[in-house]
N, C-alpha and C positions, 0 to 999 in steps of 0.2 A: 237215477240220481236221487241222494237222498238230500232233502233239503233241513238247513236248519230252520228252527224257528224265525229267527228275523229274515228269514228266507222266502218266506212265505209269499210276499207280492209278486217277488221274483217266481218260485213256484207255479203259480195261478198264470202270470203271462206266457212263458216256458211251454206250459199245459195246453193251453191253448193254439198256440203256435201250432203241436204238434197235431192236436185234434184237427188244423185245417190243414195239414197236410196230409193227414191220415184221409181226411175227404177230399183232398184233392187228387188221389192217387184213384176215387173210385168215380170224379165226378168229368165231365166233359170240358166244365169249363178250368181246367187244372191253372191255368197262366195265370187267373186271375185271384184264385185261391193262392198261388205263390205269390203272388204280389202280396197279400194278405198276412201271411204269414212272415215274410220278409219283414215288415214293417214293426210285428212285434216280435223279432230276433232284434230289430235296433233296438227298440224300447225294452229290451231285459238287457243286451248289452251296455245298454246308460247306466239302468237301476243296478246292475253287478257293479258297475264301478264306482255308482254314487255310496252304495252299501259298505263296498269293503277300502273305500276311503279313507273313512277315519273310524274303524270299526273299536269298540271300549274294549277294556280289559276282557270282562264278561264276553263278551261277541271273540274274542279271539281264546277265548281258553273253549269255547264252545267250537271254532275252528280248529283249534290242535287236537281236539279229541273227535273229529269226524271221519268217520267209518271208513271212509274210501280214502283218505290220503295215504299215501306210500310208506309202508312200514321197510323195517331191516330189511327184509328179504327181497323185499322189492329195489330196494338200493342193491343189494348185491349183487343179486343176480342184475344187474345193468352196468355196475362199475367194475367189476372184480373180475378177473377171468381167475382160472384155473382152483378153483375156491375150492377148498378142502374142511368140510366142519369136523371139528373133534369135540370129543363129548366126555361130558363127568368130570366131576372134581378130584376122585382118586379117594373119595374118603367116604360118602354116601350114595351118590347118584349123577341121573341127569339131567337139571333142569331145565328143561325146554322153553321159558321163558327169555333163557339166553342162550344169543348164538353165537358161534364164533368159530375162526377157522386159519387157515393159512391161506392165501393167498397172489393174485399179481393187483397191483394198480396201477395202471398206465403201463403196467407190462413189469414193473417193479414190485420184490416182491415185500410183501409185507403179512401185518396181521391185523382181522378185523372184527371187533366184537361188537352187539348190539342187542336192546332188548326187542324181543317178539312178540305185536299184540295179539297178531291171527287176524283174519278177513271175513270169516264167516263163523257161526255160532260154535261151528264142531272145534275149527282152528283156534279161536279162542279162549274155547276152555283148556285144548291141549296145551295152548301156551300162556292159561292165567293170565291172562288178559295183558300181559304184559311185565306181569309181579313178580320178581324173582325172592327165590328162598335162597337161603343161606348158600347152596350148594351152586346157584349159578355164580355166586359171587368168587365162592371159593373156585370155579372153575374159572370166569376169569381172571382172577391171580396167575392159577397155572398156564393160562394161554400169555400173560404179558410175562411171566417169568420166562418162558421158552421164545417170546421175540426179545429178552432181553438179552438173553443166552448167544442168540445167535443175531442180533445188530438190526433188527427187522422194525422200520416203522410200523407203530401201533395208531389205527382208528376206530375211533368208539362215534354208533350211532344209539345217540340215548331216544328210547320214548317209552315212557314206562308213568302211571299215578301214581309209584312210588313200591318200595320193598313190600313182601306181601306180610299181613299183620298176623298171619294164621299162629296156633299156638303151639304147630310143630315145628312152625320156622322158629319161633322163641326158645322151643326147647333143644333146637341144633344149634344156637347161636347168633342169630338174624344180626342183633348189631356190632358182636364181635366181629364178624363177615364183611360187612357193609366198611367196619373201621379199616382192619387188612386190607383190603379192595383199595379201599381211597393211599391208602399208607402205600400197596406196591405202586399206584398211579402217581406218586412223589417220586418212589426210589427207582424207575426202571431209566435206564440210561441212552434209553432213545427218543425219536422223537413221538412225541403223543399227540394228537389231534383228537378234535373232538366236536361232531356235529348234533346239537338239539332238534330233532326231524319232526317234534309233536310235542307230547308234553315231560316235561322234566322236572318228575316229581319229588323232592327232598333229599334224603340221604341214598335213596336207592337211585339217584341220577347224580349226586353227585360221586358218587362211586365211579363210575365211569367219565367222568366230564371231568375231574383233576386234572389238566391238561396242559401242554403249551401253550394251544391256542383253541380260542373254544368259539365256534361259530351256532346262530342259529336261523333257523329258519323266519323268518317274518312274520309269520300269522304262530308260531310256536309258542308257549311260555316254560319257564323255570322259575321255581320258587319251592319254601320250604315246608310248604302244604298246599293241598287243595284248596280253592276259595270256602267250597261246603266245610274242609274240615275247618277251617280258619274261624268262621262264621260259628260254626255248630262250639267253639271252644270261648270265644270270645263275647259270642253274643246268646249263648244255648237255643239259635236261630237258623238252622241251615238255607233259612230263606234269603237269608241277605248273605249269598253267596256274592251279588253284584258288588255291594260295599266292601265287603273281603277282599273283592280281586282289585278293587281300584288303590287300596289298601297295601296290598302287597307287592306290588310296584313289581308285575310279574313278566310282562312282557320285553319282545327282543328291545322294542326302544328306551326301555324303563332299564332295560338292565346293561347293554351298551354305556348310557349316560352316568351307572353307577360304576363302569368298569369291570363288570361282572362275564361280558362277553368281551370278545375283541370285533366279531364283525356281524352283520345280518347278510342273511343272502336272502335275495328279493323271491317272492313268489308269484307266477299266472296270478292273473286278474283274477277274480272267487278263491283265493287258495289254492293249496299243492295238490286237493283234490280235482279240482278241475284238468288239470293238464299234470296230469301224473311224471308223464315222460321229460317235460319241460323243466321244473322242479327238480328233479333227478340230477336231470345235465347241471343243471346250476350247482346243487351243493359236490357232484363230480371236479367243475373247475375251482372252485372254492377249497374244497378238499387238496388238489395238484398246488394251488399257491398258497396254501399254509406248510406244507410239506416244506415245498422248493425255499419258502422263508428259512426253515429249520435244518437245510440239506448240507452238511459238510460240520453241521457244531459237534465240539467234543462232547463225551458223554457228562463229565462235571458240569458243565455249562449250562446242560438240555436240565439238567436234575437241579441246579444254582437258581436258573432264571423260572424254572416252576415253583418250587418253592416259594423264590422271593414275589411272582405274582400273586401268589396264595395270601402270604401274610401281608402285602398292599393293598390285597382289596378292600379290608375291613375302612383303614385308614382312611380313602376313596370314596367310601358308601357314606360312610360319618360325613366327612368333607363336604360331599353331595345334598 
């Protein structure tokens, strides 16, 4: 388990727990060392719930970025059967920051694209942390142009810090890419969904998140920078990433109330990383009745009513 910082107390109780079970397993008197340790599994099961409570902007962009919650691939492979990834944009490469493929969902078929942060050092780097270059972008165009072709609801699971800032991706394009992307996410004439599973960083999340209907995870955030880069621009201070995030009104309840989401799907007590599987099934049913919302609308109507959510929002946020 890796624990976060404000995790700490919890950590230290946790630790201990197990250190007396780890000695109850060598000592005679085992029953009574398990009484022992039961008692402080109640007392970190309090603290987990007193903790992520009412956890601040800062404590939950520090939870959308923890190591162990469920990336794409971990979605997929649990929601998707018969998943087919296709690869490359047709024009330079293939960016393995994004995946994407054909698919069934609930046995339906469809298309599902997402960005990849990787799970371990080696995965990470192969999928840049999550940062896609022009080329992932340009490939998903081509995977929503080909579910548009052929009537196939499209899902995007975003978690990405944002497009990667490299200066090869500048020289392929990066925000021409990013604009196309968002621009086919208007015009394809099916339905779009769209889930936040961690963090959903600027123009390279909203590239994928143009949507009919766009849910997010509970402890996730979206906004249109990082709190550090917010901080480092406004204040030449990357320390006051905390005033950043309270600042940028980034979280799911922050952005629900501005109209920016349509729903939260709740997460396991500590976050999605605690109960990985549970999490999962959540944004699985979540995903089935935003669908079923959108199941039978004409193509004009699907392409009408995203738009016109689009240009409402601003109106909504002001309002707000």
């Amino acid at each position: 388990m890796v624990y976060l910082d404000f995790e700490k107390p919890l950590a230290d109780i946790e630790g201990k727990a197990e250190e007396l079970r780890a000695l109850a397993r060598k000592s005679e008197n085992a029953v009574d060392v398990e009484k022992e340790a039961a008692a402080l599994d109640r007392k970190s099961a309090d603290l987990l719930r007193d903790l992520y409570r009412s956890l601040d902007p800062w404590r939950k962009t520090q939870v959308a970025r923890h190591p162990d919650r469920p990336h794409c691939r971990d979605y997929i492979e649990a929601l998707f059967t018969e998943y087919t990834p296709l690869a490359g944009d047709r024009a330079f490469g293939d960016d393995h920051a994004v995946m994407g493929g054909l698919a069934r969902f609930n046995d339906a078929p469809c298309l599902v694209i997402g960005h990849e942060k990787g799970n371990d050092t080696k995965t990470r780097i192969h999928h840049n942390f999550g940062m896609a270059r022009p080329e992932g972008y340009r490939k998903a165009i081509r995977l929503m142009d080909l579910a548009h072709r052929f009537g196939l609801p499209v899902i995007t699971l975003v978690d990405t810090p944002g497009a990667y800032p490299g200066k090869g991706a500048e020289e392929r394009g990066q925000s021409e890419a990013i604009a196309r992307c968002t621009q086919k996410c208007l015009d394809i004439g099916v339905p779009l969904v769209s889930v936040i599973i961690g963090e959903g960083g600027s123009g390279g999340a909203v590239a994928f998140a143009t949507a009919n209907r766009i849910a997010m995870l509970e402890h996730s955030i979206y906004s249109v920078i990082s709190p550090e880069g917010c901080a480092s621009i406004l204040w030449k201070d990357a320390e006051r990433m905390r005033e950043a995030a309270e600042a940028l009104r980034l979280t799911a309840q922050d952005l629900k109330r501005l109209g920016v989401i349509d729903r939260i799907i709740a997460e396991p007590v500590g976050g999605a990383q605690r109960d990985p599987a549970a999490a999962i099934k959540a944004v699985g049913e979540e995903i089935a009745t935003m669908l079923a919302e959108l199941d039978g609308r004409k193509p004009a109507d699907l392409i009408r009513d995203r738009r016109r959510k689009f240009l409402d929002m601003g109106s909504k946020s002001l309002a707000a």
